[in-house]
C-alpha positions in Angstrom: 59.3 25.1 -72.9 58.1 26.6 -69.7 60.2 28.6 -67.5 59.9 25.9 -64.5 61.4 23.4 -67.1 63.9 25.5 -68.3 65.2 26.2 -65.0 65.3 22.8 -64.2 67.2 21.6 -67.0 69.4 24.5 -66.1 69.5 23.4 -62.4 71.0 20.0 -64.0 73.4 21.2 -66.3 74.1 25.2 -66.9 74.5 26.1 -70.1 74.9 29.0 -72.1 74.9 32.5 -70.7 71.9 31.6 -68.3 74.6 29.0 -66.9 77.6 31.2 -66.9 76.2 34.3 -65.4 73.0 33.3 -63.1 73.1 29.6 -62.5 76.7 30.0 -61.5 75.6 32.8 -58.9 73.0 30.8 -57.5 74.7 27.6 -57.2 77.2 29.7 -55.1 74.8 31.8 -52.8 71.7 29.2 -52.7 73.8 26.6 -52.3 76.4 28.1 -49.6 74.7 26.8 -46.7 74.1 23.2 -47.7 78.0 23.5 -49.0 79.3 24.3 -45.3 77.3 21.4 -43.7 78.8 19.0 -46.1 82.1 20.2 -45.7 81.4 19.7 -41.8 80.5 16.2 -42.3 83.1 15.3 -44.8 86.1 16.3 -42.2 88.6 16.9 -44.2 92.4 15.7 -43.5 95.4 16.8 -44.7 96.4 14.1 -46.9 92.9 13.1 -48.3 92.5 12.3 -52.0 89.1 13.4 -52.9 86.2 14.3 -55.5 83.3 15.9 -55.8 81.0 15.3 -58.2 79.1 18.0 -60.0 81.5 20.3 -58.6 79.6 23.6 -60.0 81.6 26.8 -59.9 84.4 25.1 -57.8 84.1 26.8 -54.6 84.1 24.2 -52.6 87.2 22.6 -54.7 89.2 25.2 -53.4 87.9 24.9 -49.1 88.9 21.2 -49.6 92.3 21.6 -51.3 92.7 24.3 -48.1 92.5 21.4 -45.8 94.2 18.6 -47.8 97.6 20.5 -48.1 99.2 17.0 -48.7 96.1 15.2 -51.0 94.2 15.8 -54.2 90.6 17.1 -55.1 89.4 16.5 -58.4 86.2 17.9 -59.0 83.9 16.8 -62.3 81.2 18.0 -63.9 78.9 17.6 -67.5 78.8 21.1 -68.0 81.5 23.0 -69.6 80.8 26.5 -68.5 80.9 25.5 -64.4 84.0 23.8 -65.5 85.5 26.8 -67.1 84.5 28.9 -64.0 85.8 26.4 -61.8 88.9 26.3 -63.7 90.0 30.1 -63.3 88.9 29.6 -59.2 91.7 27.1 -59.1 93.7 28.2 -61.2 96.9 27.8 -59.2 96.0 24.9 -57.4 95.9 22.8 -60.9 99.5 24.4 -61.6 100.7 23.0 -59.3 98.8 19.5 -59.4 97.1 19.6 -56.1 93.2 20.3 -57.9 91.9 18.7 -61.3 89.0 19.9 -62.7 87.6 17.2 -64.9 84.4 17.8 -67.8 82.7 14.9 -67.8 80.1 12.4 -66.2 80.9 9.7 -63.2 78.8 7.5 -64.7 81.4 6.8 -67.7 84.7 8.8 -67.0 87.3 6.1 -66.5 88.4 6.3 -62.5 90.5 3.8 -61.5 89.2 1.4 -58.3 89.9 2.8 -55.2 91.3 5.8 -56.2 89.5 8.5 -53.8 89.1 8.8 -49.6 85.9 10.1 -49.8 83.5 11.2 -52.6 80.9 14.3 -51.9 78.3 16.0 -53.6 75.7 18.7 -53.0 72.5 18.9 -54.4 73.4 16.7 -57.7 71.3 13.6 -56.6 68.4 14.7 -58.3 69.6 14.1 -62.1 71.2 11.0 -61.9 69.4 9.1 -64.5 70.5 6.1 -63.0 71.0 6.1 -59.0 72.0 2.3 -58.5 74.7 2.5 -61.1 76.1 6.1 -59.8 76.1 4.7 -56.3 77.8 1.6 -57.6 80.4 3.7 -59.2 80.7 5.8 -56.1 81.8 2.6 -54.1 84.1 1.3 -56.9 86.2 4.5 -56.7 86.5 4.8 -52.8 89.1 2.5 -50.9 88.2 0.2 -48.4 86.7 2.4 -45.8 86.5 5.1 -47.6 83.5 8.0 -47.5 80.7 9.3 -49.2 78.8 12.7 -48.3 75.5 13.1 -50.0 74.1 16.7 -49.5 70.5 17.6 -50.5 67.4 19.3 -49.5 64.0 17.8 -48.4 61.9 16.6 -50.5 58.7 18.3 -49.2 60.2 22.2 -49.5 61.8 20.7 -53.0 58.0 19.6 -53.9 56.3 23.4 -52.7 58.9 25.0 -55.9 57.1 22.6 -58.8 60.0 21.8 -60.1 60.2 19.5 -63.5 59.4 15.9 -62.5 60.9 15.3 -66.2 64.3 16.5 -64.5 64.5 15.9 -60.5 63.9 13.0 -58.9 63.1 14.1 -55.8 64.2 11.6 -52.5 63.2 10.7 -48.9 66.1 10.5 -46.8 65.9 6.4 -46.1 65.1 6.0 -50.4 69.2 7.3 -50.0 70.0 5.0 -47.3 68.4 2.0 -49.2 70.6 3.5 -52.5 74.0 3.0 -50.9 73.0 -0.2 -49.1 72.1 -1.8 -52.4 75.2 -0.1 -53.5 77.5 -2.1 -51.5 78.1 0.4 -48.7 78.0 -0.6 -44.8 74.6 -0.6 -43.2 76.3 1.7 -40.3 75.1 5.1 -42.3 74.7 8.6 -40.6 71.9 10.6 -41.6 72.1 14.2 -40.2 69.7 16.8 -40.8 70.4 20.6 -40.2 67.3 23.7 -39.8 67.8 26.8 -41.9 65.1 28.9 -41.1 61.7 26.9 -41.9 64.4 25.2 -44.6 65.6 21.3 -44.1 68.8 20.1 -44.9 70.2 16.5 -45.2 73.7 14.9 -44.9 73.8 11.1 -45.6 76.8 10.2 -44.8 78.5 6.4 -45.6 81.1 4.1 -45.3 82.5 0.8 -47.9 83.4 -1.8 -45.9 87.0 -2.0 -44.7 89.4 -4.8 -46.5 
């Protein structure tokens, strides 16, 4: 295996003690940026239930539980050493039953309907195996009304690294929008794009319907 497909398949789901000491460091520096503009555009109130999926290291777990002193984050994730790690971070935030950290896979874990506000995730869209079900889970879990933040890079500086086709699926911004139309979500959909440098940045941002 090459080193730009084992990074990749790391990228997608840390493992080992690659995953626990480097990937978990990168996720929390390379990703810092991205994380703050998606905290920006989630806009976090107090009483928010929410979850992020592919919730890494749990960083940003903990910034959302700051803000929704009367809600819930759950964060879940496939791999079981950024669950451990995000674990410890929140340690006393699960005690006392504000922050879950579930291991596991939106596609499958058992959520009940309209159980989250809003649902955000940074830099995940690229492994979903199967986009139209994820997004179709994604509105099953929000309430009527509820939010969706999907943070990622753009594809062109994505495409200069050579990353493992096998593993990313890399994304135009309106192949998203499209996504969370099919998906059931209201055509009214914010795309916001942020400059880091000579880096790009997306937000997409969407609504379900209201009852």
């Amino acid at each position: 295996m090459g080193f730009s497909t084992f990074f990749s398949k790391q990228a997608r789901k840390p493992s080992g003690l690659f995953g626990r000491l480097i990937m978990s460091a990168i996720f929390d520096r390379g990703n810092a940026f991205l994380n703050g503009f998606m905290f920006e555009a989630l806009a976090v109130q107090k009483d928010d239930r929410i979850l992020e999926i592919g919730c890494g290291t749990g960083r940003m777990i903990g910034e959302m539980a700051k803000s929704a002193k009367r809600g819930y984050v759950e964060g879940i994730d496939f791999s079981d050493e950024m669950v451990a790690i995000a674990r410890r971070k929140n340690c006393r935030s699960i005690a006392n039953g504000q922050v879950q950290i579930t291991e596991g896979d939106i596609d499958t874990h058992d959520y009940e309907r309209g159980c989250f506000d809003k649902v955000c995730s940074v830099n995940t869209i690229y492994f979903w195996s199967r986009p139209e079900h994820t997004t179709g889970r994604i509105a099953n879990v929000l309430v009527p009304g509820g939010m969706v933040v999907l943070a990622f890079e753009d594809i062109e500086q994505l495409r200069s690294r050579k990353l493992s086709a096998e593993v990313f699926r890399l994304y135009e911004v309106e192949e998203v929008r499209t996504l969370l139309i099919e998906a059931g979500f209201s055509g009214d959909i914010d795309i916001f794009t942020r400059k880091r440098g000579k880096l790009l940045f997306h937000c997409v941002v969407a609504k379900t319907p209201c009852a």
